[in-house]
N, C-alpha and C positions, 0 to 999 in steps of 0.2 A: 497795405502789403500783406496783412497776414491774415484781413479774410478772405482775398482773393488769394492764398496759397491755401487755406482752407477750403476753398470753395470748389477749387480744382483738384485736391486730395480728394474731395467726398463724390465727384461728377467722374474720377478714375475710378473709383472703386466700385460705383453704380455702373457704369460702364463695363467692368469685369463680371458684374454679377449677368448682370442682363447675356454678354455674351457666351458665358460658362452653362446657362440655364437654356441654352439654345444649341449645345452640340449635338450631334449624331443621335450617341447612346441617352443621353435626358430627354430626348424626343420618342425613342420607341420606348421607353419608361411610362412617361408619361401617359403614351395610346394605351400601353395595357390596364394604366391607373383611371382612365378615362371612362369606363361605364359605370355609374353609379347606381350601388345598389344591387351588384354580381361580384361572382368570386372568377379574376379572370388569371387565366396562368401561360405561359410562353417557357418551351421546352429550349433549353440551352445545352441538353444536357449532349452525348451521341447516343445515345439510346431512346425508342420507341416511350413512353410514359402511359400508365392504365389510370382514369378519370369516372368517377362519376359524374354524369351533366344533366341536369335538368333543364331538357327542351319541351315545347308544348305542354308546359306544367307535368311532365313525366319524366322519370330518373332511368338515365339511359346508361349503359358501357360504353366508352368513348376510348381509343387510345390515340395518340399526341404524337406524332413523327418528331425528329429533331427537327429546330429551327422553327419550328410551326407555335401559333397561337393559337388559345380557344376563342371561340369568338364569342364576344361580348352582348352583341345585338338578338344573338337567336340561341347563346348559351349561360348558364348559371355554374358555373362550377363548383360543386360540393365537397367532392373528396379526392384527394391525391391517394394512388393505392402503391404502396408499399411491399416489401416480402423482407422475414427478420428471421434464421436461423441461429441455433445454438450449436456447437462442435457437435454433437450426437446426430444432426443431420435432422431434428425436428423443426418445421417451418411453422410461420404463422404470419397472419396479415398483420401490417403496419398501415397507418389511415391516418391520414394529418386532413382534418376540415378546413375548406378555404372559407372566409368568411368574408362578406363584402370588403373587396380589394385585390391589391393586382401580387401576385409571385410568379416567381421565376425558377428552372430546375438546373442546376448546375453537376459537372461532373464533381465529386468532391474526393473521391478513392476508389483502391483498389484490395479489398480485403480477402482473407486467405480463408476466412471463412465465407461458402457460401449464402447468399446469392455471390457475392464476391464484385460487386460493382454497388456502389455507396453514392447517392447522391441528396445533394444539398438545397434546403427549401429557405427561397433568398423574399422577401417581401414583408410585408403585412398586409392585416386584414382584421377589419371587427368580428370579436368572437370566432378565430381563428386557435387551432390547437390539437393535440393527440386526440383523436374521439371517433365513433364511429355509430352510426344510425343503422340498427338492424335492418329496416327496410330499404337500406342504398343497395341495389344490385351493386355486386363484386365482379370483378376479373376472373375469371381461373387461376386459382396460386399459383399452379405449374408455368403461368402465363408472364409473369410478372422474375424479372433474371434481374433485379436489382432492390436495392435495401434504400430509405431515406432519413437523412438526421436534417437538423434545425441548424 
């Protein structure tokens, strides 16, 4: 009696996992987590997103509509481009490096200091982190109307 209430305890529980690992949202997870060996990123945010991508072994300006992905197959994604203000109204780039693995950009606030739209870098990735490679072609600051934390 009490392996077979064990046995059906532990075939519920696998049964939860299996189904839970197959929703909607774990599925487009998973496609962005799917190219291995790229940095791939999917905009959540409502705002446009500025990229560096390295296609055809070349580092390109790439910007990211909402809802849209980078693509994984014909893109490398290097760097999420940022803009970070202090009250005196002096800007400066902000550059988080995607490093092989999948993120995601989310709305995360609304700040009073300009840019004044704050969003949030959701994922992982090897050798991922604040850094920035002088030879990444940039955005135009002026270009870039929001800020990114971790």
């Amino acid at each position: 009696m009490y392996n077979k209430l064990s046995y059906r305890i532990l075939l519920a529980a696998i049964l939860s996992l299996l189904i839970a690992s197959f929703t909607p949202g774990t599925l487009r997870r998973s496609n962005a987590y799917a190219a291995s060996g790229r940095g791939v990123i999917c905009n959540r945010s409502s705002v446009t997103i500025w990229l560096t991508v390295e296609e055809n072994k070349q580092w390109t300006v790439r910007s990211l509509a909402p809802g849209a992905c980078s693509n994984p197959v014909t893109q490398d994604v290097e760097a999420l481009w940022g803009r970070h203000c202090n009250t005196s109204g002096q800007c400066w780039y902000q550059t988080w490096k995607l490093g092989d693995g999948g993120f995601w950009v989310t709305n995360y606030l609304i700040s009073p200091i300009p840019p004044g739209r704050i969003l949030k870098i959701n994922g992982a990735g090897v050798n991922s982190g604040w850094s920035r490679d002088s030879n990444w072609p940039a955005p135009s600051l002026n270009s870039i109307g929001y800020g990114i934390t971790r």
